[in-house]
MIVEX-432401 format. One line per 3 residues: number of its first residue (from 1); their letters; for each residue x, y, z of C-alpha. Coordinates in steps of 0.02 Angstrom, whole numbers, plus 32768, in hexadecimal, padded with zeros to 4 digits. Layout:
<zakes>
NUM> a> X:Y:Z  ...
</zakes>
This chain:
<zakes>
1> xxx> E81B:80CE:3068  E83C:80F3:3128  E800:80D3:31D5
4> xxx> E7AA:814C:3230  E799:8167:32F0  E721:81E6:3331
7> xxx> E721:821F:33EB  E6A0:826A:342D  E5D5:823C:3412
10> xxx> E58E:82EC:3423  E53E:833B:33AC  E5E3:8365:3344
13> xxx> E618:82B9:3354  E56E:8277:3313  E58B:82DF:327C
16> xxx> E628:82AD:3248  E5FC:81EC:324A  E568:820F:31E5
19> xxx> E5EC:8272:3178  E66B:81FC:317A  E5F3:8165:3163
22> xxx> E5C6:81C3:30B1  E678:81BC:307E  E6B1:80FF:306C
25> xxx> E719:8123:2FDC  E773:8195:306A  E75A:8138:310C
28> xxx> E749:8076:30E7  E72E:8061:31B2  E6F0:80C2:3229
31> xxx> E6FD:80B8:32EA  E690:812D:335B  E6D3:8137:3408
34> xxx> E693:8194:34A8  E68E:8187:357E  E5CB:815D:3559
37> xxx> E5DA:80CD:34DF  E514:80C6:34D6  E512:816B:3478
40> xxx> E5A2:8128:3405  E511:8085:33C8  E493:8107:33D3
43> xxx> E4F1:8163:332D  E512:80C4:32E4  E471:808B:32D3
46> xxx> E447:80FC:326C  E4C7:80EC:31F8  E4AB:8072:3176
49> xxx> E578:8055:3173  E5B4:7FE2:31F7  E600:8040:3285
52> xxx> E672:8003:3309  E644:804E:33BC  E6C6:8052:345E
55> xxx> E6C0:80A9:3503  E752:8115:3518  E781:818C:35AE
58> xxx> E7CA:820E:3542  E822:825F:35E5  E89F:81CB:35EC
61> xxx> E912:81CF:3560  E94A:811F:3583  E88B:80E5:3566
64> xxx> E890:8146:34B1  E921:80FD:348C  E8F1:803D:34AB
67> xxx> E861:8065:3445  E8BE:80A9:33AF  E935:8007:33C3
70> xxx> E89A:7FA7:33CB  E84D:7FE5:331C  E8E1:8037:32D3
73> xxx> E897:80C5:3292  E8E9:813F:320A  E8A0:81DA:324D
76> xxx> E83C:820B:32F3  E7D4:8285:32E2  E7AC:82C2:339E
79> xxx> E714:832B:33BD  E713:8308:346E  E71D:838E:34ED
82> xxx> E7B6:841F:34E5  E7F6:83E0:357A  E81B:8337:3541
85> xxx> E877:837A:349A  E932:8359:34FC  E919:82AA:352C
88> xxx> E8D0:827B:3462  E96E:82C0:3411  E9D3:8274:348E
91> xxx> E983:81CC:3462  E990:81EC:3391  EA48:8210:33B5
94> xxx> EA61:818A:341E  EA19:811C:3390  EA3D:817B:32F1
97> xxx> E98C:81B4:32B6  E965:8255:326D  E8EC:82D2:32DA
100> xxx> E857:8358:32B1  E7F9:8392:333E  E780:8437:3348
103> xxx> E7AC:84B2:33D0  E836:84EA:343B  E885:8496:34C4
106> xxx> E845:84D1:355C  E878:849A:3616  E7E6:845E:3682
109> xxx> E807:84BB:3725  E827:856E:36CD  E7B8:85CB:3663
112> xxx> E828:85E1:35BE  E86C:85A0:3514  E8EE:85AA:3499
115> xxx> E948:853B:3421  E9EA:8562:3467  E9D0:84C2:34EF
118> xxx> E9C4:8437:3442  EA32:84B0:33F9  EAD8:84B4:3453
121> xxx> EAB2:83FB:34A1  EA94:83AF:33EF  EACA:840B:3341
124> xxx> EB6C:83D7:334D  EB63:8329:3383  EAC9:8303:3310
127> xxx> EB40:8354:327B  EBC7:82D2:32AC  EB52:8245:328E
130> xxx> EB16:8285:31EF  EA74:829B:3243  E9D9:8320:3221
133> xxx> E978:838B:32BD  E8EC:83DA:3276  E8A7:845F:3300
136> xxx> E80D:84B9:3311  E7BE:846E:3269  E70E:8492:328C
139> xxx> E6AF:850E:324A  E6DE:85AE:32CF  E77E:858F:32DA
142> xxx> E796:852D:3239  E730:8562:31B2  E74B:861B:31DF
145> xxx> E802:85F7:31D8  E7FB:85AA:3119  E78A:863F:30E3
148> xxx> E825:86BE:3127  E891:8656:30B2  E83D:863B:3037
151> xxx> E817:870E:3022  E8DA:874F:3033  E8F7:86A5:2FBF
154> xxx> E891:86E9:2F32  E83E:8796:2F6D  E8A3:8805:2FC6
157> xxx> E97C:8831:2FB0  E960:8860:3064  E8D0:883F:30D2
160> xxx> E8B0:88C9:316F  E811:88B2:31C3  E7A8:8807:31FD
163> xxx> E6FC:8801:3246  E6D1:874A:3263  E61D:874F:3276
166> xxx> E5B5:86BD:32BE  E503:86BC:32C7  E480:861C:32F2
169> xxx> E3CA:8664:32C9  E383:85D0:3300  E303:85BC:3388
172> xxx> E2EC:851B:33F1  E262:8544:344B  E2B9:8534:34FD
175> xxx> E2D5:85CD:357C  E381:85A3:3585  E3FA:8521:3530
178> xxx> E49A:8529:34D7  E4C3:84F1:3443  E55D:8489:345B
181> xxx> E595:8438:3509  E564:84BE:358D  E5FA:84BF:35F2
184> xxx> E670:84DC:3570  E5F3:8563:3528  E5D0:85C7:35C5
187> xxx> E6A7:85CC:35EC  E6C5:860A:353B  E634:86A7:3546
190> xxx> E649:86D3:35EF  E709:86F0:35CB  E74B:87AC:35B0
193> xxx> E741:87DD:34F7  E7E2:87F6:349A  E80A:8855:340C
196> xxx> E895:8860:339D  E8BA:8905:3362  E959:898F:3360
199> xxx> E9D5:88EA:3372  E995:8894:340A  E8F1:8847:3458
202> xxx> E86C:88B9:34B9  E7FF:8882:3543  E766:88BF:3563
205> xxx> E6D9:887D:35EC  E66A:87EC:35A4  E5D8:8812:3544
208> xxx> E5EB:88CE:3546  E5FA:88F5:34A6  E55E:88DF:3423
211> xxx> E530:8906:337A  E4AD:88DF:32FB  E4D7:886B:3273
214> xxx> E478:8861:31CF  E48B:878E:319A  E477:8780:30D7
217> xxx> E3F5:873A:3057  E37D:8773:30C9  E399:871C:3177
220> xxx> E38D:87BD:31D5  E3D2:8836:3243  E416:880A:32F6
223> xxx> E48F:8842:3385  E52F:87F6:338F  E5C0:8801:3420
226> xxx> E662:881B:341B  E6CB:8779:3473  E766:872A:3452
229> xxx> E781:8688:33EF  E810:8626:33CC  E81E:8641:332B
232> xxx> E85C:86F2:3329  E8EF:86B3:339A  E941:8664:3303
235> xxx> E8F3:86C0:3265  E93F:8762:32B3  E9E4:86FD:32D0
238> xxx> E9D9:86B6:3214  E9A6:8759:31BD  EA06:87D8:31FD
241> xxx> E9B9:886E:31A2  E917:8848:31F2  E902:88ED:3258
244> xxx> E860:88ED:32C1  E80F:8827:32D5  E768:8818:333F
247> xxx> E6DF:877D:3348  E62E:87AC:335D  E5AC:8719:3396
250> xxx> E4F2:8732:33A0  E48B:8728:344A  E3DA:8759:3472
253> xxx> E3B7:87BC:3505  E368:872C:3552  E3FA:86AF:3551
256> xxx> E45C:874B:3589  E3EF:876B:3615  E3E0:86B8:3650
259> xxx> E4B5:869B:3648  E4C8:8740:36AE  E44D:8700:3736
262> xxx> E49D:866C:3741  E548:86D2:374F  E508:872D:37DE
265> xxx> E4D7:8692:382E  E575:865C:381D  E543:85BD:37B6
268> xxx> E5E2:85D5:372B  E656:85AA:37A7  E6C9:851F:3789
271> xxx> E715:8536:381F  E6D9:847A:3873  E65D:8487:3902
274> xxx> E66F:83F7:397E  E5A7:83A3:3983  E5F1:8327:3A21
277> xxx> E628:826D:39B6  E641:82CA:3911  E67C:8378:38CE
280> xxx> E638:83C6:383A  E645:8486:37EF  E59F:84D9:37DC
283> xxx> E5D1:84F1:371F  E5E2:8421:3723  E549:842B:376B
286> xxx> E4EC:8497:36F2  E52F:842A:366F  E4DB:839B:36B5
289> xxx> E429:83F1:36BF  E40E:8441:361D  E3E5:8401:358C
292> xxx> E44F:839F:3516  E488:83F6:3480  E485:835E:3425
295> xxx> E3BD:834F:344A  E39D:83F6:33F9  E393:83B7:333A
298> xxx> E2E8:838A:333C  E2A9:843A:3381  E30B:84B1:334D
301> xxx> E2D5:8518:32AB  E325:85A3:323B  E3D7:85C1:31FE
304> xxx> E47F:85E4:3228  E4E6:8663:31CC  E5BA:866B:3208
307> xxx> E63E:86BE:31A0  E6CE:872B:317F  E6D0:87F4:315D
310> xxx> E772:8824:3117  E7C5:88B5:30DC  E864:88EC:308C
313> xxx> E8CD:890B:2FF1  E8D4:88C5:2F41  E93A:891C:2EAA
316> xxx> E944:89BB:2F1E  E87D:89C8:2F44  E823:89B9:2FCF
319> xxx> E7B8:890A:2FCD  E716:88C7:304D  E6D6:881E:303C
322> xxx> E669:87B6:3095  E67B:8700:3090  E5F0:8690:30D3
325> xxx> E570:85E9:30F9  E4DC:85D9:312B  E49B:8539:3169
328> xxx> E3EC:851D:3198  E3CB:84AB:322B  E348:842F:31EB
331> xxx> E3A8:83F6:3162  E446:83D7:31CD  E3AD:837B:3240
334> xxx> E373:8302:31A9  E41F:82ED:3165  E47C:82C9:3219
337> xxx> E3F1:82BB:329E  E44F:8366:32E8  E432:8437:32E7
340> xxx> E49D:849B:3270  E50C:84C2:32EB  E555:8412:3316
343> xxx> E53D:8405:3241  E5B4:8490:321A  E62A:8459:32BC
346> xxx> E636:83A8:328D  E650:83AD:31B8  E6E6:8400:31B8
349> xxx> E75F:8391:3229  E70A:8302:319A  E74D:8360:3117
352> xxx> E7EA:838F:316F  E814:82EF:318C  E7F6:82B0:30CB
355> xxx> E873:8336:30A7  E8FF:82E7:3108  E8D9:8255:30C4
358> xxx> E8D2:8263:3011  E974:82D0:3039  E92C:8366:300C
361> xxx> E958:83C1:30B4  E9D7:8335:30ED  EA6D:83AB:3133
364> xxx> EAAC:836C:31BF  EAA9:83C2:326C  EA10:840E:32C7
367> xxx> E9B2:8499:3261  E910:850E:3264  E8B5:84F5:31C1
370> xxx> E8E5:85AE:3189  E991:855F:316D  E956:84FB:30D9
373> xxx> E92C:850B:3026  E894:854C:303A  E850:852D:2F8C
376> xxx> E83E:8455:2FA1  E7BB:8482:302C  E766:8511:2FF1
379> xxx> E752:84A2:2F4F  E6F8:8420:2FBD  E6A8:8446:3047
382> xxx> E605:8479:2FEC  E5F1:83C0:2FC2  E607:83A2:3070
385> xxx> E572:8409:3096  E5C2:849C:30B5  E5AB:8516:3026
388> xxx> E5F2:85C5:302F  E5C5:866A:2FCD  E640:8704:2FBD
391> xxx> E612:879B:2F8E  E65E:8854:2F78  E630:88DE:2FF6
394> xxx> E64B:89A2:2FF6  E6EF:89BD:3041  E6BC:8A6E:3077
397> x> E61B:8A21:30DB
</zakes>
């Protein structure tokens, strides 16, 4: 029995309250926090568990922190914008709760991320209190990262090759919306690609290079892009045999063709433009004007299918598997009241943070998922309402 606090109301935070709120054996209180606290009553009334609501400017550590003192929480679970993940874990160190957020840390005035910045600021300090940080436990990173583990754990004596493959064949109906906040979105895919391969990372220009994936169990074929995700930074770092690492996500030509006009127009910018009493970037902007992920659920039909292609050695022969889930976007919509995408984004930091709990992955210092047991998670998150499927592939395709 623990308390919970959740920051952020999006459509990953909506997702893991309603997860959370399913768990009381796990998470006896609950506390949903956010700068908008109208979205935060919004979720709760929904939820036939009381939830307690706050407004919190998750930029100011100091205004995390009074709220943590406030409700004393055992473990924050922040799935609140990249750029806020510094001033969260200072606040859980400052008070001596346990962390899980979803993504990298990434600063607001440069287009990049790593987990270097909570990294060097925080394992060591957070070990010294006996504390866990849980990073990038969402699906892509998160997920993904288990699935690595989980395959050298029990499939592979060494594993060489990893194709993390993500793939929403959903359609909402709209010329042009993302599917998780649009700001954070656009910076991530309009970023060079890297690559790991020969012993170092590879660049290559965004978007330029394609290929045509088949999704299983019949979801169809589509292209995918090479880009870079933070996942590889520390699966390469934590698997050292890994050889060649590369993350493929699926775009249609129109959302391509749309995000390269705006390029062009030079609306990707975060660069501030001064509009005479306030400046704003024209990727702040943008953000603003299209729709709100979190609005999609209702409209947006079909599946989503994100996994892991991995190859290597076991007992001196050459192995291929393909681990997998597919999660269809009405049922996240009638479980949650969100798309698949905020579903699969915003169940894993739930179960991540039930796994610190119950002690399962309670080691202090700050951690991606890869360096736990793999097997408590894998065991679990099906009943979460993530199921997986693996299955053997032709080594020599």
């Amino acid at each position: 029995m623990a308390r919970v606090l959740i920051i952020g109301a999006g459509g990953v935070g909506r997702v893991a309250t309603h997860k959370c709120a399913q768990y009381p054996e796990i998470f006896s209180e609950i506390m949903l926090a956010s700068r908008t606290v109208s979205k935060c009553e919004k979720i709760a009334s929904e939820i036939e568990r009381p939830i307690r609501t706050a407004q919190v400017d998750a930029d100011y550590p100091e205004q995390v922190q009074a709220l943590i003192k406030d409700f004393k929480p055992d473990i924050v679970i922040n799935v609140a914008l990249p750029y806020q993940n510094m001033a969260i874990m200072e606040a859980c160190l400052q008070e001596g709760v346990h962390y899980v957020d979803t993504a990298a840390y990434e600063p607001k005035d440069e287009k990049s991320f790593s987990y270097d910045w909570q990294l060097k600021a925080y394992k060591e300090p957070y070990r010294r209190q006996g504390l866990v940080g849980l990073l990038g436990c969402g699906f892509d990173p998160g997920v993904t990262n288990v699935y690595v583990a989980y395959a050298v754990k029990h499939y592979f004596d060494e594993i060489h090759e990893l194709e993390i493959v993500d793939v929403n064949a959903g359609d909402h109906g709209l010329p042009f919306a993302t599917n998780f906040n649009p700001e954070v979105n656009i910076r991530e895919i309009t970023l060079p690609a890297r690559h790991w391969e020969g012993g170092e990372f590879k660049v290559t220009p965004p978007l330029s290079e394609k290929r045509d994936f088949e999704c299983p169990e019949g979801l169809g074929t589509y292209p995918v892009y090479l880009m870079y995700h933070e996942e590889l930074e520390t699966l390469v770092r934590n698997f050292p045999t890994i050889k060649k690492a590369t993350f493929w996500m699926k775009f249609s030509d129109e959302y391509l063709q749309t995000l390269r006009t705006l390029q062009k127009i030079g609306m990707t910018s975060i660069e501030p433009v001064d509009l005479g009493p306030v400046k704003i970037s024209p990727l702040d902007f943008l953000r603003k004007i299209l729709p709100d992920p979190a609005e999609l659920g209702p409209r947006t039909k079909g599946k989503t299918c994100i996994g892991n292609i991995m190859t290597g050695v076991k007992d001196g022969k050459k192995r291929k598997i393909f681990i997998y889930n597919i999660c269809d976007h009405q049922e996240a919509y009638k479980e949650t009241g969100a798309q698949a995408v905020s579903y699969t984004a915003g169940v894993p930091p739930v179960l991540g943070a039930a796994l610190v709990l119950d002690g399962a992955w309670k080691k202090p210092g700050v951690y991606t998922p890869e360096e736990f047991d793999p097997d408590p998670f894998m065991e679990r998150i099906g009943e979460y309402g993530l199921p997986w499927k693996l299955v053997e592939l032709d080594p020599e395709a």
